[in-house]
PAPAFI-882030 format. One record per residue (C-alpha): residue in one letter; x, y, z. Coordinates in pm, whole numbers, padded with zeros to 5 digits, always signed. Layout:
BEGIN
AXYZ;...
END
This chain:
BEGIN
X+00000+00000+00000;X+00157+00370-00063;X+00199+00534+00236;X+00072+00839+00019;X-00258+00669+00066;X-00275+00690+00461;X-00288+01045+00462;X-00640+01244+00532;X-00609+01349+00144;X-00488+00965+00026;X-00829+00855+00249;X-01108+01129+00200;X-00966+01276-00105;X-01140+01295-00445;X-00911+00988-00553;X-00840+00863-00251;X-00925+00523-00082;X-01295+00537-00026;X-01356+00701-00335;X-01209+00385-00517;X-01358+00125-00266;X-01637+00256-00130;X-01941+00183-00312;X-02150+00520-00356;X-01891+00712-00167;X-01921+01095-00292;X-01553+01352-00228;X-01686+01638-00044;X-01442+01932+00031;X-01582+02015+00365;X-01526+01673+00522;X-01145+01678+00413;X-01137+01989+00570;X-01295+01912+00883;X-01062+01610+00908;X-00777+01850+00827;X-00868+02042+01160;X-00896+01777+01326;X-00582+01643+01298;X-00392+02002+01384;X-00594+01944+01682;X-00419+01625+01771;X-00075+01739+01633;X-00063+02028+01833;X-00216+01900+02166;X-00563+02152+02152;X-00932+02108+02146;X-01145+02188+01900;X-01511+02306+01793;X-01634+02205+01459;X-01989+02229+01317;X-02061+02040+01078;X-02375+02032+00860;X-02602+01715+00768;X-02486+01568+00468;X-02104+01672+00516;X-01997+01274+00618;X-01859+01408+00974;X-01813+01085+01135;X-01572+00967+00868;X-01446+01318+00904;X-01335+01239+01268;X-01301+00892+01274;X-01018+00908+01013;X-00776+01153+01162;X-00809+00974+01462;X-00728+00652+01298;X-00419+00812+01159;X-00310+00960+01490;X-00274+00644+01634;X-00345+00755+01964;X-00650+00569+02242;X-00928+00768+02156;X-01324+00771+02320;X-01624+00883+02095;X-01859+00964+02294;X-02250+01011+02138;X-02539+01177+02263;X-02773+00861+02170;X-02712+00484+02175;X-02864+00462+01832;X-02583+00687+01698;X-02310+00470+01929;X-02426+00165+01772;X-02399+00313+01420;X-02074+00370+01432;X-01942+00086+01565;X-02171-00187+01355;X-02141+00044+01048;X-01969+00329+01002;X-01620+00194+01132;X-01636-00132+00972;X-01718+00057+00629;X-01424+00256+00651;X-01149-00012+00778;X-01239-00232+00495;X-01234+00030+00220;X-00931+00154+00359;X-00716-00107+00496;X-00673+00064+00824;X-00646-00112+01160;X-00790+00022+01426;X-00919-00222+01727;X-01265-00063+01882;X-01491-00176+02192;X-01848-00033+02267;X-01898-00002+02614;X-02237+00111+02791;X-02362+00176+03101;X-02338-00062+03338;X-02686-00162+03424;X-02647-00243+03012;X-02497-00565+03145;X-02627-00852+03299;X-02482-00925+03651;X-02377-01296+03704;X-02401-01212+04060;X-02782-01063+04074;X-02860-01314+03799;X-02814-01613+04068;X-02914-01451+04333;X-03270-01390+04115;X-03346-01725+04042;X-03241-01896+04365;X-03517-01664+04519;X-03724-01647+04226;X-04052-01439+04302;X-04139-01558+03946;X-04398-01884+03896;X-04245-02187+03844;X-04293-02278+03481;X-04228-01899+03374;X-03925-01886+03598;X-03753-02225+03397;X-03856-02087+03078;X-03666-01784+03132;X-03381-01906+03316;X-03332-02175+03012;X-03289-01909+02774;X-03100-01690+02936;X-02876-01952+03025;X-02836-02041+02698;X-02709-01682+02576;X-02504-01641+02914;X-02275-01897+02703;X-02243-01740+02390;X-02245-01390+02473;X-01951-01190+02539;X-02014-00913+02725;X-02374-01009+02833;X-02555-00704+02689;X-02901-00643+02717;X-02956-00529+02349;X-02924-00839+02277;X-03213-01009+02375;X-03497-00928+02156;X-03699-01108+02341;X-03728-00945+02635;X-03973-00663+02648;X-03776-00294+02679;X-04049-00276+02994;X-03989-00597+03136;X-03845-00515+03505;X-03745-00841+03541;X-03404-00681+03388;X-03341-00455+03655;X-03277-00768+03885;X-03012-00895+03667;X-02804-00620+03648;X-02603-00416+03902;X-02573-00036+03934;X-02239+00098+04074;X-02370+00096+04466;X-02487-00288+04382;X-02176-00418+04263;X-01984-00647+04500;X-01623-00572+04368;X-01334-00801+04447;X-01618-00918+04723;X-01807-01081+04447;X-01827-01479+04399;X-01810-01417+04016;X-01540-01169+03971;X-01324-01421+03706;X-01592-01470+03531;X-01785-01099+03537;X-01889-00951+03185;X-01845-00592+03266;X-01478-00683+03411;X-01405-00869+03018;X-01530-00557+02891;X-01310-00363+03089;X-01003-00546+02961;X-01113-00565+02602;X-01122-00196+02623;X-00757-00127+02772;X-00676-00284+02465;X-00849-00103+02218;X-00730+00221+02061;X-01102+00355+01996;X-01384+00323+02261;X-01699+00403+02131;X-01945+00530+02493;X-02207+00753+02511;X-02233+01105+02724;X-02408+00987+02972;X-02142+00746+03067;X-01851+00910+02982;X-01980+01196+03229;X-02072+00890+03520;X-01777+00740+03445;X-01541+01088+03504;X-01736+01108+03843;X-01654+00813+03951;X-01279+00841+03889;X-01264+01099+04114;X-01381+00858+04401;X-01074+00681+04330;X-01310+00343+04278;X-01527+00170+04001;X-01377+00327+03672;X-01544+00184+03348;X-01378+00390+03089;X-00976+00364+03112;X-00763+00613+03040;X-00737+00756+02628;X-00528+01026+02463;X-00758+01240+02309;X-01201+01263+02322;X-01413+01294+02019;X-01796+01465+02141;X-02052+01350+01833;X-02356+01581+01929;X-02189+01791+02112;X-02501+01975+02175;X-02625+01759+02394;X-02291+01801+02633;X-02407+02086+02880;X-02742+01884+02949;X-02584+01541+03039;X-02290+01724+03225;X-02543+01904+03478;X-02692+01627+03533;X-02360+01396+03557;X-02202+01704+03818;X-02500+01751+04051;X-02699+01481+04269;X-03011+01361+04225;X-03211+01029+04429;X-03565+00927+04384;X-03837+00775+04590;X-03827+00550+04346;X-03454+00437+04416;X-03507+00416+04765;X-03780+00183+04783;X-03601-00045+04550;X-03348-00051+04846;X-03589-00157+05118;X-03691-00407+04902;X-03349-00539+04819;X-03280-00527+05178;X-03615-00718+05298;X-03553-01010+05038;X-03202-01021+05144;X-03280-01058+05508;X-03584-01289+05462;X-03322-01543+05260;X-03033-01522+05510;X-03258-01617+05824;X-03565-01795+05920;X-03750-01557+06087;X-03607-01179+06023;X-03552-00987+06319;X-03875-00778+06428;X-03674-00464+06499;X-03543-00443+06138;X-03857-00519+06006;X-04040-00193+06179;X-03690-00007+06085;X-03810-00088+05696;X-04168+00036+05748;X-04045+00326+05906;X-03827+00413+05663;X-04108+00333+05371;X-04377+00559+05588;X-04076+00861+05577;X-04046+00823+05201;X-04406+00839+05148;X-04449+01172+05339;X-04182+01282+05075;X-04451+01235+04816;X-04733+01327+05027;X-04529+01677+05061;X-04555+01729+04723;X-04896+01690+04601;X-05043+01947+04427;X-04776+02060+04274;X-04721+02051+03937;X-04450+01786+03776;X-04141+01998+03715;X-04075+02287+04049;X-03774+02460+04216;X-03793+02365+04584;X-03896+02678+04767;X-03681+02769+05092;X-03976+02670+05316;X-04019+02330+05177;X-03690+02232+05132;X-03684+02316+05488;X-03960+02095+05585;X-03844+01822+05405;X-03482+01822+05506;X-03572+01831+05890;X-03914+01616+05865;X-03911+01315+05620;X-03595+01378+05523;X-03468+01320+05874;X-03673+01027+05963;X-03520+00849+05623;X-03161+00945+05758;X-03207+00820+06128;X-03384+00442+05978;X-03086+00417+05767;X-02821+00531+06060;X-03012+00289+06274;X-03022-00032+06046;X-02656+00002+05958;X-02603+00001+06327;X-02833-00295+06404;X-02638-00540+06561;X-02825-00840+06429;X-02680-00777+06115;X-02322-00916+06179;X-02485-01280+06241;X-02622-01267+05906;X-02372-01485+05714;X-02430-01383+05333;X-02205-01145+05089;X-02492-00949+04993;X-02551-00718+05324;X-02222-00531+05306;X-02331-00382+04944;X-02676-00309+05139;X-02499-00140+05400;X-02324+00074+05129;X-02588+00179+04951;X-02779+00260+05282;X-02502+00512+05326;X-02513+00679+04997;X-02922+00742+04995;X-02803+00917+05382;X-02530+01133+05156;X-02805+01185+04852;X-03096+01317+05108;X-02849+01551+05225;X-02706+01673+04924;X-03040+01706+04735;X-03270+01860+05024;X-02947+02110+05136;X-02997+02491+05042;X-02716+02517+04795;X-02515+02776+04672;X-02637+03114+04441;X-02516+02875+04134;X-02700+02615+04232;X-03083+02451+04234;X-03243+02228+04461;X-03557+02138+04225;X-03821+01808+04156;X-03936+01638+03888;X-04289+01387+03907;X-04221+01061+03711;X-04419+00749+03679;X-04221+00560+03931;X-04215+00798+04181;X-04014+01153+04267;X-03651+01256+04125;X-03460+01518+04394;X-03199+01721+04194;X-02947+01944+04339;X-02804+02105+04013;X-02519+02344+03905;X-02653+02603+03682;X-02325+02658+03450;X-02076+02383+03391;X-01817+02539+03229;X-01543+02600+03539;X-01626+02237+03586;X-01513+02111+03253;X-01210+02324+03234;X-01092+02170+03567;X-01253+01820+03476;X-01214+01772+03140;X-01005+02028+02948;X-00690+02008+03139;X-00685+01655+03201;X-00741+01553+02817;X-00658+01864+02621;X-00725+01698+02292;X-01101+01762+02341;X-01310+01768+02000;X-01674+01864+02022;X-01855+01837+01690;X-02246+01870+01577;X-02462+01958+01289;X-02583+02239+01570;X-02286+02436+01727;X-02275+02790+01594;X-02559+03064+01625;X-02565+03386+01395;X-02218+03258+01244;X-01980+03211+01526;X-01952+02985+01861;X-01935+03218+02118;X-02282+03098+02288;X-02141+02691+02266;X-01790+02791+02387;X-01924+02989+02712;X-02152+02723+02824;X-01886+02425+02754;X-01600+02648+02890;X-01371+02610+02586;X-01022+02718+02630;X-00975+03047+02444;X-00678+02823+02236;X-00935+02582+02063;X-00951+02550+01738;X-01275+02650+01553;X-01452+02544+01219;X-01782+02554+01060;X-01843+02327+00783;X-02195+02397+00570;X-02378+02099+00440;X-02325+02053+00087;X-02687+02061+00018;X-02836+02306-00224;X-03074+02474+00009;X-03135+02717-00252;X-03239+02469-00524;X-03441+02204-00257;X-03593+02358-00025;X-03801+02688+00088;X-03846+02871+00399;X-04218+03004+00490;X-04287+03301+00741;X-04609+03443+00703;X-04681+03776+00786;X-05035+03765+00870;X-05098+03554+01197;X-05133+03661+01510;X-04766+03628+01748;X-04767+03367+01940;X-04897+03534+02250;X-05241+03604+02106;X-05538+03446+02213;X-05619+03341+01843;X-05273+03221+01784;X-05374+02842+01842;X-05678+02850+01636;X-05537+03061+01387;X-05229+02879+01354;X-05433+02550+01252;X-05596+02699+01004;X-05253+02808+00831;X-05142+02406+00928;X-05415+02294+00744;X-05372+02485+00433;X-05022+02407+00434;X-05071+02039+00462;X-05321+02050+00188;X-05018+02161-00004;X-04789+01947+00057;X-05041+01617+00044;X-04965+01517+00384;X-04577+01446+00373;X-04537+01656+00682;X-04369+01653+01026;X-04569+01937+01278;X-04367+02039+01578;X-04512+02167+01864;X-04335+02376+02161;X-04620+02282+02328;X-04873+01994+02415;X-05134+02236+02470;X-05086+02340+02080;X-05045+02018+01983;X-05395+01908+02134;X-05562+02248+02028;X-05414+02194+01661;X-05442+01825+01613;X-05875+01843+01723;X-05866+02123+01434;X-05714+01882+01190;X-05915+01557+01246;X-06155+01448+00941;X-06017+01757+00735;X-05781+01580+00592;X-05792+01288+00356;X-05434+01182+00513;X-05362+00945+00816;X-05288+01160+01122;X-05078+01036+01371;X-04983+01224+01734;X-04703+01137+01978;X-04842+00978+02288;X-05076+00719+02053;X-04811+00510+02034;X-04441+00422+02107;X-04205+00718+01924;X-04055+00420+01746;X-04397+00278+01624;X-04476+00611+01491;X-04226+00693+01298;X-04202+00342+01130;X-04576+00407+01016;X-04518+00783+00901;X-04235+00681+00684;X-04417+00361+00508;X-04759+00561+00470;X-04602+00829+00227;X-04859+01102+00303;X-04955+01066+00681;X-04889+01346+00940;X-04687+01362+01260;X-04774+01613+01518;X-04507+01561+01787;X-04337+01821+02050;X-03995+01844+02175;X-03829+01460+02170;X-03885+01473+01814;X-03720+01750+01752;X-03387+01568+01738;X-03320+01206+01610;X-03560+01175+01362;X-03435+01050+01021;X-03694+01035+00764;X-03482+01097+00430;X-03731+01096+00061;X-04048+01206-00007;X-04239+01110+00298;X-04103+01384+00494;X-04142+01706+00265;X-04283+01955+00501;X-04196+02058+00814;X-04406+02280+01021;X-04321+02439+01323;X-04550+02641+01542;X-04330+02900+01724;X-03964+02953+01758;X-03916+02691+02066;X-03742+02902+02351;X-03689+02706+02683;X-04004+02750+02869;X-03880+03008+03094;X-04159+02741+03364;X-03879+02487+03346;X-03722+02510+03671;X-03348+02513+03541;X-03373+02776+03261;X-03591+02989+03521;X-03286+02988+03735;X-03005+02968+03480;X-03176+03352+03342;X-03174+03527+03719;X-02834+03335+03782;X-02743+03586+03450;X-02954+03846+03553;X-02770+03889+03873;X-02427+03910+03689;X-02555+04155+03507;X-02595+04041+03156;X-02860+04011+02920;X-03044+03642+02985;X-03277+03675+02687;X-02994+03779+02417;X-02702+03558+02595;X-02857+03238+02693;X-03258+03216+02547;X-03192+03333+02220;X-02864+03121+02133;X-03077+02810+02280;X-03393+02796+02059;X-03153+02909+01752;X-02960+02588+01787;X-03293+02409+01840;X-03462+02557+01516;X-03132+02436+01351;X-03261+02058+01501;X-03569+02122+01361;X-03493+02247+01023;X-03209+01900+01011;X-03501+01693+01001;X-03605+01809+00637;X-03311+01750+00418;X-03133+01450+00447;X-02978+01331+00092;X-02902+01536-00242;X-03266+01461-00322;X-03415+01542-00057;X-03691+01861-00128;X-03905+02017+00095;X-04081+02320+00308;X-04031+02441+00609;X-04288+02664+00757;X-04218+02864+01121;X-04576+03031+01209;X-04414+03260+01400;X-04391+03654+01276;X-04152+03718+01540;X-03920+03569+01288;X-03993+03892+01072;X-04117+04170+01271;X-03864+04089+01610;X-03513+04235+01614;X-03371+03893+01732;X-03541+03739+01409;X-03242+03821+01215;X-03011+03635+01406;X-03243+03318+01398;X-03223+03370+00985;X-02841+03398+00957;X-02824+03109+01207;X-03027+02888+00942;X-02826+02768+00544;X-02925+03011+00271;X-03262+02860+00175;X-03533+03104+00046;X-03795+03280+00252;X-04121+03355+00126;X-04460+03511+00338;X-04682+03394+00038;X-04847+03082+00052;X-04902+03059-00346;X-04495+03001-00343;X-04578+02679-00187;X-04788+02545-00409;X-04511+02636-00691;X-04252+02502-00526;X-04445+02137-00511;X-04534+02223-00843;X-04238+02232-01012;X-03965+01906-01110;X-03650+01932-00893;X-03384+02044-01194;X-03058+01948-01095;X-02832+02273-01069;X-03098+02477-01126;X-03175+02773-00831;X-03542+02784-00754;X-03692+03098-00751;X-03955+03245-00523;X-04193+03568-00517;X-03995+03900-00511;X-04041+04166-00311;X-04372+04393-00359;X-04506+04066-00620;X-04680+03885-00296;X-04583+03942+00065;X-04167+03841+00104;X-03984+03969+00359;X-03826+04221+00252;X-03459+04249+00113;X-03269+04322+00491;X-03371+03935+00573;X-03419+03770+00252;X-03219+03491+00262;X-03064+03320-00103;
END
């Protein structure tokens, strides 16, 4: 092989390696450049910031500098879906084009894995009936010796509900460690090895964040250590790193405990001492008036002073003391059975999480709830994370490379690189999707609704929907900032339209979207998890709708106190942190719509705020230079016409119909 050919040019160039091996691969300046950057990154020890548009190939872009470097890497993705793409797909694809070696591990979280520990311990004491319990025990017997790693994905069989999973695997507090009977033989430790030996491990952000708080404790690494971090969706980073440097413990969590701890008990002994018995129901009753203390109020709150008040020194007290007082029970020592000292330890972190998440913290802090279906979820969380990466992440692993399709707002990075705390040295680069925005698709604002704020908006707002979809013949994705619209709009639409309507809550997201892309012209009316994810390339996604420019619902408890954490530094909350936010999540929105070369569509905001507000403008440069029209007749013409390769489309000029005018036209 000529060396010439394992350069980024010899590999990504327009004769390189894929473009002579790789069926239907198409040279694309933008991803050699990316790659380009990339690699000055890792050459001269710096991190880096790169958005990159859909269409412009960025995982090769990254994955083949990295390659090259030859140095342990982690890629770390904001979903599982886009973890398992790259490592049953997109790496494979390029190694055998290319001839390069590079050894790569997927690792998960570890309650991905089944425990060999929990798994006996499960059907020895199986709660399950007989002929159910043998049934299920034979098969997963059966896989326990094939598998490698023991991970859950891959057993089909076994309903994603089905809690019978959660007693098979182990959290970190229900691991045994070098306690545990099966430690030669434990999954997650072969995965742990297999991974010391790979140069690329492929993880997700939620446990690469875990995983850097546990190193700190010194104890129960998963990750070990790499060279240099790639961030795929780098948008998602801020989100999972709150969550990953603050505390949070649920009702929920705790009751699993007492549960673990009763079955435990009742297995080791005959008859279970009475005193630790009413220690359990005390502690249940205590965790109940957690609950009871909150109804009423509505599913997402910051803790008020008084309450947190009342619950730190009332239930939250009474949980403490049971917990203090069954660790101390002496009764305990003359149980003989490995699995009480992981009780005991896990007793003593829920007495660390009640403090830390029912303490008054800090200015730059928020003590907050959230309602789920399982029970209550405490939060104590930091309201900026960027000193904490700097100190965490930056200047332990300088070669830090966050990339995204969403990055930049109004042309630069300035919003990303505050919130992430990038070093001022970083290296930055925006690469535009090779798409002809001009030629497939065309941006609507009309200039006649009501703003959002209106009474009418709702009703007004389906009208427009409907005429729009009548347009397009169905084809269309509706997005929602709102459930309240979304209800409001989707009783406007029913029996209007000769088109299958579908809404998210009907069915599982994954159900819906398999039926909206086999029934050509159906319509999805979803709200914020579909804003992101969805990938719905041809014709049966050529319209997307959204109802108003989707700012952070200033009712959310952490961007409420994220904007008077700004407020009281002085600065502008709307302008630095709201506006940035729902620019990059317009960009989600608007990567729904084009997807391939061929891809054609319409995307209509019903929001005049886009026109008439003096923050519209920076929402517009934010987006790729499609058209913008206010007339509805340009939609019609623009489903009208033949997609011409090469060919611009054209759309209403000023004083013809109503276009914004030339200030914000865009293309």
């Amino acid at each position: 092989m000529n060396p010439k050919d394992y350069t980024i040019e010899g590999v990504l160039g327009p004769h390189g390696l894929l473009a002579r091996n790789l069926p239907g691969f198409e040279f694309r300046s933008v991803q050699m450049d990316m790659a380009l950057l990339i690699q000055e990154a890792l050459q001269k020890n710096l991190p880096a910031i790169i958005e990159a548009g859909t269409g412009t190939g960025k995982t090769f872009g990254y994955l083949t500098p990295l390659i090259l470097s030859g140095r342990k890497a982690v890629i770390s993705t904001g979903t599982k879906n886009l973890q398992e793409q790259i490592f049953q797909r997109d790496l494979p694809r390029l190694l055998a084009a290319t001839g390069l070696r590079a050894d790569a591990v997927m690792m998960k979280g570890r309650k991905n894995y089944l425990c060999l520990h929990r798994y006996h311990q499960r059907f020895v004491q199986s709660a399950l009936p007989a002929p159910e319990a043998f049934d299920v025990r034979g098969r997963l017997e059966a896989w326990i010796r094939r598998t490698s790693f023991a991970d859950r994905e891959e057993l089909p069989w076994m309903a994603d509900q089905d809690t019978l999973w959660d007693s098979l695997s182990a959290g970190s507090d229900q691991c045994l460690g070098s306690e545990c009977l099966f430690l030669d033989q434990c999954f997650l430790g072969r995965l742990r090895s297999r991974a010391a030996e790979s140069r690329l491990i492929i993880v997700n952000h939620h446990l690469f964040f875990a995983d850097m708080k546990v190193k700190e404790g010194g104890f129960g690494e998963i990750i070990p250590r790499f060279e240099a971090v790639v961030f795929d969706e780098a948008h998602h980073v801020e989100e999972v790193a709150t969550a990953a440097f603050g505390e949070r413990l649920s009702t929920a969590q705790m009751l699993e405990w007492a549960a673990d701890f009763e079955e435990i008990v009742a297995a080791s002994v005959k008859r279970p001492p009475t005193n630790l018995l009413m220690l359990l129901q005390r502690f249940r009753a205590a965790v109940g008036g957690i609950e009871q203390a909150l109804e009423g109020f509505s599913d997402r709150e910051r803790i008020a002073p008084d309450l947190l008040a009342h619950l730190k020194a009332g239930p939250g007290r009474e949980i403490r003391r049971c917990l203090q007082s069954i660790r101390q029970e002496e009764t305990l020592f003359q149980i003989e059975t490995e699995g009480i000292e992981p009780l005991l330890l896990r007793a003593r972190e829920i007495e660390r999480l009640v403090t830390e998440t029912l303490e008054p913290k800090e200015a730059d802090w928020l003590n907050w709830f959230e309602k789920r279906k399982r029970g209550i979820m405490f939060y104590a969380s930091p309201l900026d994370v960027s000193e904490d990466l700097k100190g965490r992440l930056y200047q332990k692993c300088p070669r830090v490379l966050l990339t995204s399709a969403t990055l930049a707002a109004a042309g630069n990075f300035d919003y990303a690189a505050a919130r992430l705390g990038l070093p001022e040295n970083a290296l930055k680069g925006i690469f535009p999707s090779h798409f002809d925005f001009k030629r497939q698709a065309l941006l609507y604002v009309p200039a006649d609704l009501p703003a959002p704020g209106h009474p009418r908006f709702s009703e007004a707002a389906g009208e427009r929907i409907l005429e729009i979809l009548g347009l397009s013949k169905g084809r269309a994705l509706v997005l929602f900032t709102s459930y309240q619209n979304l209800f409001n709009v989707h009783r406007h639409l029913q029996d209007k339209l000769p088109f299958t309507l579908l809404k998210q809550g009907d069915a599982p997201r994954s159900t819906l979207l398999e039926t909206f892309r086999e029934d050509i012209h159906s319509i999805l009316l979803a709200t914020g998890s579909f804003w992101q994810g969805v990938d719905v390339p041809g014709e049966a996604l050529s319209c997307l709708i959204v109802d108003k420019l989707p700012f952070s619902s200033p009712g959310d408890p952490l961007v409420a106190a994220r904007i008077t954490h700004l407020q009281e530094q002085g600065k502008n909350a709307f302008m630095s942190y709201q506006v940035p936010e729902a620019v990059l999540a317009l960009k989600q929105g608007l990567g729904r719509l084009i997807r391939t070369n061929t891809d054609r569509g319409v995307m209509a905001i019903l929001d005049v705020r886009l026109r008439h507000a003096r923050y519209g403008g920076i929402f517009l440069e934010s987006l790729p230079p499609v058209p913008v029209t206010a007339c509805i007749e340009d939609i019609a013409d623009f489903y009208g016409r033949e997609p011409k390769a090469g060919k611009e489309q054209s759309v209403s000029a000023p004083g013809k119909r109503n276009s914004l005018d030339s200030g914000t036209e865009k293309g």
